[in-house]
VOZA-52461 format. One record per residue (C-alpha): residue number from 1; residue in three letters; x, y, z. Coordinates in Angstrom, 2 decimals, decimal comma. Layout:
% residues N
ATOM	nr	rest	x	y	z
ATOM	NUM	ALA	X	Y	Z
...
% end
This chain:
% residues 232
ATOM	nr	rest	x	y	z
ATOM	1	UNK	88,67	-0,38	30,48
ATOM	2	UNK	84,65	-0,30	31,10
ATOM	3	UNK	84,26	-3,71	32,61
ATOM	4	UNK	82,66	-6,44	31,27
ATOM	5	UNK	82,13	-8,38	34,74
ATOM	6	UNK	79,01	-8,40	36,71
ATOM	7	UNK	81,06	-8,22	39,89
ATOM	8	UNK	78,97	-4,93	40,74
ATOM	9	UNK	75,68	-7,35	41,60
ATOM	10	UNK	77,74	-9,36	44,28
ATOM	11	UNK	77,44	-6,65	46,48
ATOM	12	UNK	74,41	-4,96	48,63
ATOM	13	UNK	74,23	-1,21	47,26
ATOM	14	UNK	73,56	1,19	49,85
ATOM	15	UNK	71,02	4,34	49,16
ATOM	16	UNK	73,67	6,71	48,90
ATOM	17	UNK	75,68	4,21	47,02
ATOM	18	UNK	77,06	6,15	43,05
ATOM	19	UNK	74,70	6,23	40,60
ATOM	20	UNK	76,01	4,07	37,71
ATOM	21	UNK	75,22	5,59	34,52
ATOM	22	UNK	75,02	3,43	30,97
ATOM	23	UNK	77,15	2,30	28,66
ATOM	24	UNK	77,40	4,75	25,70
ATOM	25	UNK	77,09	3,02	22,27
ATOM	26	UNK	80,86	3,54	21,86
ATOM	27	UNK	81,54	2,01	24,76
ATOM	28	UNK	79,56	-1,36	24,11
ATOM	29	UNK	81,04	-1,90	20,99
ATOM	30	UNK	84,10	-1,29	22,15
ATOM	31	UNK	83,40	-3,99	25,20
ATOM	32	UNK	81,61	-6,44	22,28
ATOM	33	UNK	84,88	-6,01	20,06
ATOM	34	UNK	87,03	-7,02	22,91
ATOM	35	UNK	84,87	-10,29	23,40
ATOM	36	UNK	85,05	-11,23	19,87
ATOM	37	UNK	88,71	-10,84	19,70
ATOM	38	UNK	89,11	-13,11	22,90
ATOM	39	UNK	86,20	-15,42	21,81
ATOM	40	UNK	88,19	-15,72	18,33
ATOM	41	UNK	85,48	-14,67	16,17
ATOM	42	UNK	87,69	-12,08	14,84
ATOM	43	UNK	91,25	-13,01	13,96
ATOM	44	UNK	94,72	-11,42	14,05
ATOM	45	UNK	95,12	-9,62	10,80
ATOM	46	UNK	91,06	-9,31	9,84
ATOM	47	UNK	90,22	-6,59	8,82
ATOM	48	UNK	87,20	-4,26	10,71
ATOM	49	UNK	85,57	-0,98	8,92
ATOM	50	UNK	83,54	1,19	10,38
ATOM	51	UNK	80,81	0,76	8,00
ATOM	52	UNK	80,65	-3,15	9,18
ATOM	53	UNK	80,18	-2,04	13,17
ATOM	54	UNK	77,69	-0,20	12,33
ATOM	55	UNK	76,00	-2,59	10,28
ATOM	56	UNK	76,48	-5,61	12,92
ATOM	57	UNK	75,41	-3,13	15,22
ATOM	58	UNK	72,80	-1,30	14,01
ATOM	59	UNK	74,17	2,03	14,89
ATOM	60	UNK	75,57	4,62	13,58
ATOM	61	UNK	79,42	5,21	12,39
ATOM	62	UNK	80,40	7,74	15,03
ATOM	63	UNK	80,01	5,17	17,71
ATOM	64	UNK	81,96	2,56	15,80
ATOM	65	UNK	84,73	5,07	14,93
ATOM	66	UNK	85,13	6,29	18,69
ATOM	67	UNK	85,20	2,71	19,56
ATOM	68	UNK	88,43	1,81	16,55
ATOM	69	UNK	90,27	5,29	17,79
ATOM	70	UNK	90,23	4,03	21,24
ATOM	71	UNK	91,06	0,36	21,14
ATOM	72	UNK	93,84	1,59	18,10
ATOM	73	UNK	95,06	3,78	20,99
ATOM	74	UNK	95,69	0,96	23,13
ATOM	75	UNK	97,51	-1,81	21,13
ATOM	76	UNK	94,47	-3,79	20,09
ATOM	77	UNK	93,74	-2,35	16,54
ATOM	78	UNK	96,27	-1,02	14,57
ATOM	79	UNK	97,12	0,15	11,09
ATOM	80	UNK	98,52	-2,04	8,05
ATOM	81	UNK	98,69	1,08	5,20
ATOM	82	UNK	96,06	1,47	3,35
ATOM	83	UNK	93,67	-1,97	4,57
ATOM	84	UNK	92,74	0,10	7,74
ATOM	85	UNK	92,50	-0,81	10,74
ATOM	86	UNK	93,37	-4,53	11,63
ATOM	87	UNK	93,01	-6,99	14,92
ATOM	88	UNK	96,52	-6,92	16,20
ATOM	89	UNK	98,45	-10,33	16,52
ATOM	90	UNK	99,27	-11,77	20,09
ATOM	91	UNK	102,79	-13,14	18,70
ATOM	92	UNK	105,02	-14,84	21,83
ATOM	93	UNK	106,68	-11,83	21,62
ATOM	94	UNK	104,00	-9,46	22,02
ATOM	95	UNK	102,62	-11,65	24,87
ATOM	96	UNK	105,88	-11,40	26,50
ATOM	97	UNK	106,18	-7,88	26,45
ATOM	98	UNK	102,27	-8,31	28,07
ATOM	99	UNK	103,53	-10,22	30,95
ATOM	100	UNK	106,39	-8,01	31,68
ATOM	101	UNK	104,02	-4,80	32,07
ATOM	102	UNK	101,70	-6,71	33,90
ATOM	103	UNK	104,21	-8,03	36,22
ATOM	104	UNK	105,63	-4,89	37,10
ATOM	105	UNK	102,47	-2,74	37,80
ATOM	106	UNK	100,62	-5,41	39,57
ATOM	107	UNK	103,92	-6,03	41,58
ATOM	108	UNK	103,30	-2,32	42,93
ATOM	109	UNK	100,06	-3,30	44,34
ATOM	110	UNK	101,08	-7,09	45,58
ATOM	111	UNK	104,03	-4,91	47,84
ATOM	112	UNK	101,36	-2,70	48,85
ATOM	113	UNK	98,41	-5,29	50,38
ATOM	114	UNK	101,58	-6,85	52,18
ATOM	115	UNK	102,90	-4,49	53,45
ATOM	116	UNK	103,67	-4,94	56,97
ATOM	117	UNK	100,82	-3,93	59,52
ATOM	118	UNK	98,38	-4,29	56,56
ATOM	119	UNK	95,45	-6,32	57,58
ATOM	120	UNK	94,94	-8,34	55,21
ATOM	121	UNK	91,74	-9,92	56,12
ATOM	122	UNK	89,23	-7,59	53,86
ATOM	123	UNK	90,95	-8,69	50,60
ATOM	124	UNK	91,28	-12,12	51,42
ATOM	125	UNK	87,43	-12,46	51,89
ATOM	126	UNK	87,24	-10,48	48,84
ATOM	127	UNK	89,58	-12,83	47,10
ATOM	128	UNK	87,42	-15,75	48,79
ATOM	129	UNK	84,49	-14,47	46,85
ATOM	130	UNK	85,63	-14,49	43,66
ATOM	131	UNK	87,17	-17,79	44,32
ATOM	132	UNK	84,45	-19,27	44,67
ATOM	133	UNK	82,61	-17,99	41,46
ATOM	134	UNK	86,16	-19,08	39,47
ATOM	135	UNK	84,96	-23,01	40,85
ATOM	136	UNK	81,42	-22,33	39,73
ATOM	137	UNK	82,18	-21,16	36,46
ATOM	138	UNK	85,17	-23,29	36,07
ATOM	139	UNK	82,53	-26,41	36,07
ATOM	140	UNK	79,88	-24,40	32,92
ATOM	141	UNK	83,71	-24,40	31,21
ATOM	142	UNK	82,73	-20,78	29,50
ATOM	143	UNK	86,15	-19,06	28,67
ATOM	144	UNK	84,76	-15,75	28,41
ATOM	145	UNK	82,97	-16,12	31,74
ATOM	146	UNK	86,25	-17,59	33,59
ATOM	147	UNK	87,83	-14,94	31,83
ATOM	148	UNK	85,87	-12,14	33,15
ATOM	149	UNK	86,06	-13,89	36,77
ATOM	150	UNK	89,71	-14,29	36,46
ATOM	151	UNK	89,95	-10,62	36,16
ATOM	152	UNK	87,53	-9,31	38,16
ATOM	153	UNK	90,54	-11,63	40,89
ATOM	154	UNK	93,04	-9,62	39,79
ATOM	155	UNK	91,66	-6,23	39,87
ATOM	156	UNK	90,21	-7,09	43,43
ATOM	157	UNK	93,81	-6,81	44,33
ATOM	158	UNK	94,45	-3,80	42,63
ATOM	159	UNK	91,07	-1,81	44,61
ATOM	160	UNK	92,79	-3,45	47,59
ATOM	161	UNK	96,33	-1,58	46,91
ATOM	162	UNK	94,55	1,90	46,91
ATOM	163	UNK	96,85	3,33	44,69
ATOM	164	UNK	94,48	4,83	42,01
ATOM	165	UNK	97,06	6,11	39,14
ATOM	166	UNK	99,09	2,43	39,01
ATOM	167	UNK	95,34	1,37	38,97
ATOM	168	UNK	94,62	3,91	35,89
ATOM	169	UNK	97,64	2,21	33,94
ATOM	170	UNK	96,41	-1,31	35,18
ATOM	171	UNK	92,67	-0,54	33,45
ATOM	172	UNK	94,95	0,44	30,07
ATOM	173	UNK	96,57	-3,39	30,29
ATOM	174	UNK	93,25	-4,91	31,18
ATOM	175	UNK	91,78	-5,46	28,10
ATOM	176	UNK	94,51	-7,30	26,55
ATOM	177	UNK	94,42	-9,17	29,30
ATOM	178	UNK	91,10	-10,53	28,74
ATOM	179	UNK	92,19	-11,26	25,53
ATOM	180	UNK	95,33	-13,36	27,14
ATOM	181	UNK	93,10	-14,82	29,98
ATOM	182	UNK	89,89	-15,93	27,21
ATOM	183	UNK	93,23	-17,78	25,22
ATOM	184	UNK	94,39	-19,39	28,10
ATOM	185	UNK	91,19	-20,41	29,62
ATOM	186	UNK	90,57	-21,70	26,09
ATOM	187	UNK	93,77	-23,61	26,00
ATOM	188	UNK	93,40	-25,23	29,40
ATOM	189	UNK	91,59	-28,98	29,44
ATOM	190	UNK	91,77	-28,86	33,13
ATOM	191	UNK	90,68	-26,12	34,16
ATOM	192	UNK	90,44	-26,69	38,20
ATOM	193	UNK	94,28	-26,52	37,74
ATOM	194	UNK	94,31	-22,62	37,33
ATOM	195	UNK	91,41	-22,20	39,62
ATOM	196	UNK	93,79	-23,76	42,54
ATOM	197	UNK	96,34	-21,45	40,99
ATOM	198	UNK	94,29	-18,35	42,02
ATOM	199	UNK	94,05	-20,28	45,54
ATOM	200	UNK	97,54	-20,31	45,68
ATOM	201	UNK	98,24	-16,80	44,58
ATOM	202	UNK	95,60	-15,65	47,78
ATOM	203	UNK	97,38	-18,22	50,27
ATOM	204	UNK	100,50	-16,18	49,45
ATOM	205	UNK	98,86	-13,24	49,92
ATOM	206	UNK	97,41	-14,07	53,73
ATOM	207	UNK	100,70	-15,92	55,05
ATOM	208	UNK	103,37	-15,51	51,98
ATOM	209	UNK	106,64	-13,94	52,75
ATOM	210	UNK	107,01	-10,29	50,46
ATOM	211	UNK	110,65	-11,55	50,04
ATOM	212	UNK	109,44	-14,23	47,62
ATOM	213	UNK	106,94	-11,98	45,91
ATOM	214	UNK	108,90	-11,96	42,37
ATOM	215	UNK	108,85	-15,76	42,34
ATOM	216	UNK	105,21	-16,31	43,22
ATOM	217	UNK	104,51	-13,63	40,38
ATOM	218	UNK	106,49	-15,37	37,53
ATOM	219	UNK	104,81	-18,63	38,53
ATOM	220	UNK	101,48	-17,35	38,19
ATOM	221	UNK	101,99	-15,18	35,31
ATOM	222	UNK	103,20	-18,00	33,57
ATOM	223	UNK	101,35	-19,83	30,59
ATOM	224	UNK	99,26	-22,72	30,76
ATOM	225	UNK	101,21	-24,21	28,20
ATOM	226	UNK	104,88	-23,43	29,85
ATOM	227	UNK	103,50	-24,87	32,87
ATOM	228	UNK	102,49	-28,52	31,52
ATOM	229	UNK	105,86	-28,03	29,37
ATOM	230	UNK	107,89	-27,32	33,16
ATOM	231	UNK	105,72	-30,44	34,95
ATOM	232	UNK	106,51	-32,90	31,62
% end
């Protein structure tokens, strides 16, 4: 996924540092559609044609249709028949099967940052960082914004792991989890609770034992709802 997060001004670029080129007009709609899924301004089951992209957009089709290929590729669009191409529906079950890939692949890169010898200091001033812009954005209460910040956490970890093809697969999951992160954010009337979850999940990370990696995973993978349900 092309990300959405502004993580890239957080850090000093160097002269020789790469050269990052702009977003093609496929891949801003496709970033915009994403948002508007997670933001709920468009709903499981509406309807999108290319002919309305372009309009909302003020571009022309070919962008729009790249942009409907690709995110039908991945899960996010798909086809009812003859209405086209539809927002998919995040049923429990399709969030479940969500969680399940995400645990697994991001388990490859928790067993990786701990392994033993690994100094673990880098990530966890890394991890510190985006911490801290979690808190400040936690306060403005913008569930895209937390979103993108909650994120931008995770794939931290993932840089961290240096294992660039389980990272490739990651990118494929990411945008549905933006999607998942924007409804839980959403969902969450405190939402200092998940930012100490996040503090948590790094405290594991510097001083945790790899032996109870599974466990820590399933706790923080687990809904906002299931949570309060689990504490009630």
């Amino acid at each position: 996924m092309h990300s959405v997060s502004p993580a890239s001004t957080f850090r000093r670029a160097s002269a020789l540092s790469p050269i990052h080129r702009p977003k093609t007009a496929a891949e801003e709609v496709e970033d915009r559609l994403i948002l508007a899924i997670a933001r709920g301004d468009k709903q499981p089951g509406e309807r999108l044609t290319e002919a309305e992209l372009s309009s909302a957009f003020a571009i022309s089709r070919v962008p729009a249709r790249e942009a409907m290929q690709k995110l039908q590729l991945r899960g996010i669009l798909v086809e009812r028949g003859r209405r086209g191409l539809q927002v998919a529906d995040y049923s429990p079950r399709r969030i479940a099967e969500l969680i399940e890939l995400r645990f697994a692949i991001e388990r490859i890169f928790f067993l990786q940052v701990m392994r033993p010898g690994q100094d673990r200091m880098p990530l966890i001033r890394d991890l510190e960082q985006k911490l801290d812009e979690m808190r400040a954005q936690s306060g403005v209460g913008d569930p895209v914004a937390l979103s993108t910040v909650d994120l931008e956490f995770h794939r931290t970890i993932v840089t961290h792991s240096g294992n660039d093809l389980a990272a490739q697969i990651w990118e494929g999951l990411a945008q549905h989890m933006l999607i998942l992160f924007c409804r839980d954010w959403s969902q969450t009337e405190d939402s200092t609770g998940e930012v100490e979850l996040h503090r948590e999940l790094m405290d594991f990370v510097r001083d945790g034992d790899v032996a109870d990696l599974d466990q820590a995973l399933r706790h923080h993978f687990t809904t906002p709802g299931s949570r309060l349900a689990m504490k009630t």
